[in-house]
C-alpha positions as CSV (number, residue, x, y, z in Angstrom):
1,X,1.7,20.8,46.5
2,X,0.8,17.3,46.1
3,X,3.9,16.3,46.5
4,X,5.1,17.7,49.8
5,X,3.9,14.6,51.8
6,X,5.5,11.9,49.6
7,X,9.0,10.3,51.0
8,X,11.9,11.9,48.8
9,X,13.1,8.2,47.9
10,X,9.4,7.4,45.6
11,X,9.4,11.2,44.0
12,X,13.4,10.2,42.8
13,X,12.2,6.5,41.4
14,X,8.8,8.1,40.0
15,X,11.8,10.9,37.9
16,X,13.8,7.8,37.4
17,X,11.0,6.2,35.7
18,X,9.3,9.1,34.0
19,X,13.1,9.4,32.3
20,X,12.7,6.0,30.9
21,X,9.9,6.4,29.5
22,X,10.9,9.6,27.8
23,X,14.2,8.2,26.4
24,X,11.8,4.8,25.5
25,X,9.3,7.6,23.6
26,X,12.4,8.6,22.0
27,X,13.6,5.3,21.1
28,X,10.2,4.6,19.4
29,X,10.1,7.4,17.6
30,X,13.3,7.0,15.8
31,X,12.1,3.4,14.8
32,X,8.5,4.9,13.4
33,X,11.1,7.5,11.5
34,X,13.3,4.8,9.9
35,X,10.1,3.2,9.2
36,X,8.3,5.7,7.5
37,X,11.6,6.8,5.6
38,X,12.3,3.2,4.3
39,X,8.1,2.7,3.3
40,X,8.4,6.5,1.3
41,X,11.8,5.2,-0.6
42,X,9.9,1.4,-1.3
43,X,7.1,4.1,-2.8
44,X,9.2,5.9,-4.5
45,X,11.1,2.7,-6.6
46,X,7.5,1.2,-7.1
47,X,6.2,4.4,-8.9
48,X,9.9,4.8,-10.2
49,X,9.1,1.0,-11.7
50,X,5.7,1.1,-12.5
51,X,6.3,4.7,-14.9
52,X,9.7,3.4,-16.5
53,X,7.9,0.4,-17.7
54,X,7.7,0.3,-21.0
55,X,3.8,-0.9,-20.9
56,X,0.5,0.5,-19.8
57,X,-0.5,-0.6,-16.0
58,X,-3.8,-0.4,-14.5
59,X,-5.9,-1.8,-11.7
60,X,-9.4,-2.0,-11.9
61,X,-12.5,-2.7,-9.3
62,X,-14.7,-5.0,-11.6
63,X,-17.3,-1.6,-11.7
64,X,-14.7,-0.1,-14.1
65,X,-13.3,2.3,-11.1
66,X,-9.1,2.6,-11.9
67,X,-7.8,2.5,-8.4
68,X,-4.3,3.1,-10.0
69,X,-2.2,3.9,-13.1
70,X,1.0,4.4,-14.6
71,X,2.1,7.2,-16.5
72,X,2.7,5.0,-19.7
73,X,-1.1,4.0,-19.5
74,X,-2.0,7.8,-19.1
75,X,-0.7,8.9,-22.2
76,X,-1.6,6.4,-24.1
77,X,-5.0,7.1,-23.9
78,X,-4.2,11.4,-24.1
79,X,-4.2,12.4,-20.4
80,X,-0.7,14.1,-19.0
81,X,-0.8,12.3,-15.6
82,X,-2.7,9.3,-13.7
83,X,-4.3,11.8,-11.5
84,X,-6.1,13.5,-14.5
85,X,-7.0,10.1,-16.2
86,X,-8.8,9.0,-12.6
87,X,-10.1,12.7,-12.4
88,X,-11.4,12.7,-15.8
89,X,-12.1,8.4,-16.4
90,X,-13.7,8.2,-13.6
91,X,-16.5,10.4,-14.6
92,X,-16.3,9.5,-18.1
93,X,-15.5,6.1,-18.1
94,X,-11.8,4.7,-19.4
95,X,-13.4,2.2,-21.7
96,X,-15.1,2.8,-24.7
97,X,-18.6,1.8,-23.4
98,X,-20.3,-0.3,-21.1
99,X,-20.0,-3.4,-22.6
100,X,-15.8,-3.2,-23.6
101,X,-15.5,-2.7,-19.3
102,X,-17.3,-6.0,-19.1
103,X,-15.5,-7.6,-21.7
104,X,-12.1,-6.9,-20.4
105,X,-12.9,-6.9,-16.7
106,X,-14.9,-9.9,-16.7
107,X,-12.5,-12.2,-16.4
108,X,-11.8,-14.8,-13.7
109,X,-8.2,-15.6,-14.7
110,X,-5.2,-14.5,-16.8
111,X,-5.5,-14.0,-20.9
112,X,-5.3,-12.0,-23.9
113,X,-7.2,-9.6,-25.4
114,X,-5.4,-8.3,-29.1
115,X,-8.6,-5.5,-29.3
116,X,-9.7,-3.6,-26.6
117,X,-11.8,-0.2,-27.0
118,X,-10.7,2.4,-24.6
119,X,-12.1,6.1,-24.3
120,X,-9.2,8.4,-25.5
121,X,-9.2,12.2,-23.8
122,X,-10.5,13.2,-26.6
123,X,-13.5,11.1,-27.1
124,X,-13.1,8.9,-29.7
125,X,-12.0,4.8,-29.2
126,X,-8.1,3.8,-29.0
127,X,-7.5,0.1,-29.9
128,X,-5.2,-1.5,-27.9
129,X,-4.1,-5.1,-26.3
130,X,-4.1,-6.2,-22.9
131,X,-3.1,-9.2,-20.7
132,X,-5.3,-9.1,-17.7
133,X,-5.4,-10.5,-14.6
134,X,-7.8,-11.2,-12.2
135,X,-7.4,-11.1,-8.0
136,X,-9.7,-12.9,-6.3
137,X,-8.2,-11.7,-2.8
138,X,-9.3,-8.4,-4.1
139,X,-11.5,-8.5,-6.7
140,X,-9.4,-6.4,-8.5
141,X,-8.3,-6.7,-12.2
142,X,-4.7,-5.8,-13.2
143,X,-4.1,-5.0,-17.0
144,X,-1.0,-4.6,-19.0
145,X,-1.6,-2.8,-21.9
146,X,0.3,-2.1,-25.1
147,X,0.1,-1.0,-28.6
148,X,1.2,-4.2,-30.7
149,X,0.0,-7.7,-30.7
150,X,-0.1,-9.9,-27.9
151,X,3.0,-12.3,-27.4
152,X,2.2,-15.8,-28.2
């Protein structure tokens, strides 16, 4: 027993602060909870948003990889979820061919394109229009796309 030779008064402040600590731990982890819980339901609105709009949404690296999509955007071009059209896309590509991806992704600011060629699930080319938008933070490119005409 370490302990046997230590004055009673230091064993009751080292419990006294070993409590603390434990009901500090505790504090902690309630923050961390309310935390996480609040970052899940800001999640859950921006997926909620981004697959109730009535517009395809997409972000791209400027290689072509989709980082992210919207379920609109999915289906448009045949695929039942996001996860199978980055599953699937990223091996066959989401654009109709090499030089469409640089077309649309090449941009270095915001504008309209009224015909873009993406790969459909099936394999042939689906028309569409897009307003893209270029990060620079990120190099990223964020399209909208849609089936009508761009507005003016």
């Amino acid at each position: 027993m370490r302990d046997n030779h230590r004055p009673k008064q230091d064993l009751i402040h080292e419990v006294t602060g070993l409590r603390k600590q434990i009901v500090d731990l505790k504090e902690a982890m309630v923050a961390r909870r309310r935390v996480e819980d609040a970052l899940r339901e800001a999640e859950s609105r921006l997926r909620l948003l981004a697959d109730g709009a009535p517009v395809g949404l997409c972000l791209f690296r400027r290689d072509g990889t989709a980082l992210t999509a919207n379920t609109p955007f999915a289906r448009m071009l045949g695929y039942d979820s996001p996860a199978e059209l980055q599953r699937i896309g990223g091996v066959l590509g989401i654009f109709s061919n090499p030089d469409e991806q640089a077309r649309v992704l090449g941009c270095n600011d915001s504008h309209f394109i009224s015909g873009a060629f993406f790969r459909h699930k099936d394999g042939g080319a689906r028309c569409l229009s897009v307003m893209a938008g270029y990060s620079a933070e990120r190099d990223t490119v964020a399209l909208v796309i849609y089936a009508g005409t761009p507005p003016e």
